[in-house]
Each structure stands twice: as structure tokens, then as C-alpha cells.
C-alpha positions as CSV (number, residue, x, y, z in Angstrom):
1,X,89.9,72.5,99.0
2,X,87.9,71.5,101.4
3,X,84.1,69.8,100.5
4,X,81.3,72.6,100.2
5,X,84.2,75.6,100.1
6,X,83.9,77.1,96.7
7,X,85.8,80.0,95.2
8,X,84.6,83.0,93.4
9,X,84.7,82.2,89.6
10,X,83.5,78.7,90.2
11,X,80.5,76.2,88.7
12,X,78.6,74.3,91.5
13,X,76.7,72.0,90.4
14,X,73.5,70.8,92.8
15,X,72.2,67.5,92.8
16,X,69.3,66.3,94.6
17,X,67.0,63.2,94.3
18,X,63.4,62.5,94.7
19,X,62.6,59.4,96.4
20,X,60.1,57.3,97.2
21,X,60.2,54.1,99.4
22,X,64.1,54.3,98.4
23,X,63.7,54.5,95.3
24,X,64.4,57.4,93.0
25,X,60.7,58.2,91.6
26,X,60.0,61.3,89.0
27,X,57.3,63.6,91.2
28,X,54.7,65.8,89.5
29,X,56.8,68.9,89.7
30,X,60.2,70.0,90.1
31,X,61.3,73.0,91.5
32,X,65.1,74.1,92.2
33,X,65.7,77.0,94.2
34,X,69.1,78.7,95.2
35,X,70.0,82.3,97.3
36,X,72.7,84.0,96.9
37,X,74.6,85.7,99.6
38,X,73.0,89.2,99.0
39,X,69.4,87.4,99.6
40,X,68.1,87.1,96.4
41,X,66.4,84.2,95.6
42,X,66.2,82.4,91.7
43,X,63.4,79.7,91.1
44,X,64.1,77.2,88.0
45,X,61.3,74.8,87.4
46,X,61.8,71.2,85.3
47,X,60.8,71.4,81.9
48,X,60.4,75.2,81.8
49,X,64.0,76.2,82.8
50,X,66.7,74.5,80.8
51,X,68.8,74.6,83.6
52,X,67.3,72.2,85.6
53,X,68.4,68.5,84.4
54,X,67.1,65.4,85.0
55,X,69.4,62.8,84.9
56,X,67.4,60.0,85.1
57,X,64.3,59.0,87.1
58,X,64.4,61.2,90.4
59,X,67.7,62.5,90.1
60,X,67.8,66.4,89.4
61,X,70.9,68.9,89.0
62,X,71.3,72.5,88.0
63,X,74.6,74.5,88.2
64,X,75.4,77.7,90.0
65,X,77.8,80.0,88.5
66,X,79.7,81.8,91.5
67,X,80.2,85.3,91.6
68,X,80.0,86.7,95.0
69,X,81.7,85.1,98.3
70,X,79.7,84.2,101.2
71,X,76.6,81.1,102.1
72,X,74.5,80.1,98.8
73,X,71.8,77.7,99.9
74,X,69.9,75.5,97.9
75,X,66.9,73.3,97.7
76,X,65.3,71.1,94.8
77,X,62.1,69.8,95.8
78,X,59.0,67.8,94.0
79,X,55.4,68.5,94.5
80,X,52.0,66.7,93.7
81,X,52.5,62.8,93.5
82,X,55.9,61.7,95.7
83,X,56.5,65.3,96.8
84,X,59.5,65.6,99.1
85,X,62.6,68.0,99.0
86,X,66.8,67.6,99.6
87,X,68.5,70.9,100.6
88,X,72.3,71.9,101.3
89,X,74.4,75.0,100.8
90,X,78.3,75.9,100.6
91,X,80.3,78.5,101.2
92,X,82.5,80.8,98.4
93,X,85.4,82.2,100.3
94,X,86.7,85.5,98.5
95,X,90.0,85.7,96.9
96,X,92.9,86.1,99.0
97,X,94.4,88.4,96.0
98,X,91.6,91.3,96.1
């Protein structure tokens, strides 16, 4: 399988990290923020949503379970004191036995 090509029934777990200077830092907030194909857009936030991890100082993940084919993006960002944001998406290629 090639990287960032997903197939329906998958788990994809995003990762992002919040640095500052080059060094992972924790921010003030953490937001995680994925849309599916059909446009719809879910908002997790750290410490409210169990789904969004930390996994040690700056270093964020939550997981996507895949259930549509088509582009999911995806962007975990920190606001207030070292705000930035990482962003990526992949692609889930339907089944070839549908």
C-alpha cells in the first residue's frame, strides 16, 4: 500500500506536533479537526474529547475510523501561548470487490 492510501474499514491515526523554537511545547489549547469526503467537518478538543491524545509534551494524535472512500483532511492546531498548526490528508480508495 502505498503511504497516505487508506482502505475503507481502516483506523488512521493523526499525529501532529506543536513546536516551539524546535522543540515540542504543550500550547494553551488543542484543537483536532478532520472532514470527511461528504464535507462534514468533526472538531475534537484536548482535554474535552477523549479522543484527542497527548503523547507527551507537544505531540498530539487522534484516530479516524474510515468508512467512506475519497480525500479526508486533517489539521490539529494550538492556540493562545505557542499557537501554531500541522495539517495533512490521505486518500481511502474504495473496494475493488463492491
Amino acid at each position: 500500500m502505498a503511504a497516505n492510501i487508506y482502505d475503507i474499514g481502516d483506523v488512521v491515526r493523526c499525529t501532529g506536533t506543536i513546536t516551539a523554537s524546535g522543540t515540542a511545547v504543550d500550547p494553551g489549547t488543542v484543537l483536532a479537526k478532520y472532514r470527511n469526503p461528504a464535507g462534514s467537518v468533526t472538531t475534537l478538543t484536548y482535554g474535552v474529547d477523549a479522543a484527542l491524545v497527548k503523547d507527551a509534551a507537544g505531540i498530539y494524535r487522534f484516530d479516524i475510523s474510515i468508512l467512506t472512500e475519497g480525500v479526508y483532511y486533517y489539521r490539529i492546531e494550538g492556540t493562545g501561548t505557542n499557537a501554531t498548526a500541522q495539517e495533512g490528508s490521505f486518500l481511502v480508495r474504495g473496494s475493488q470487490l463492491d
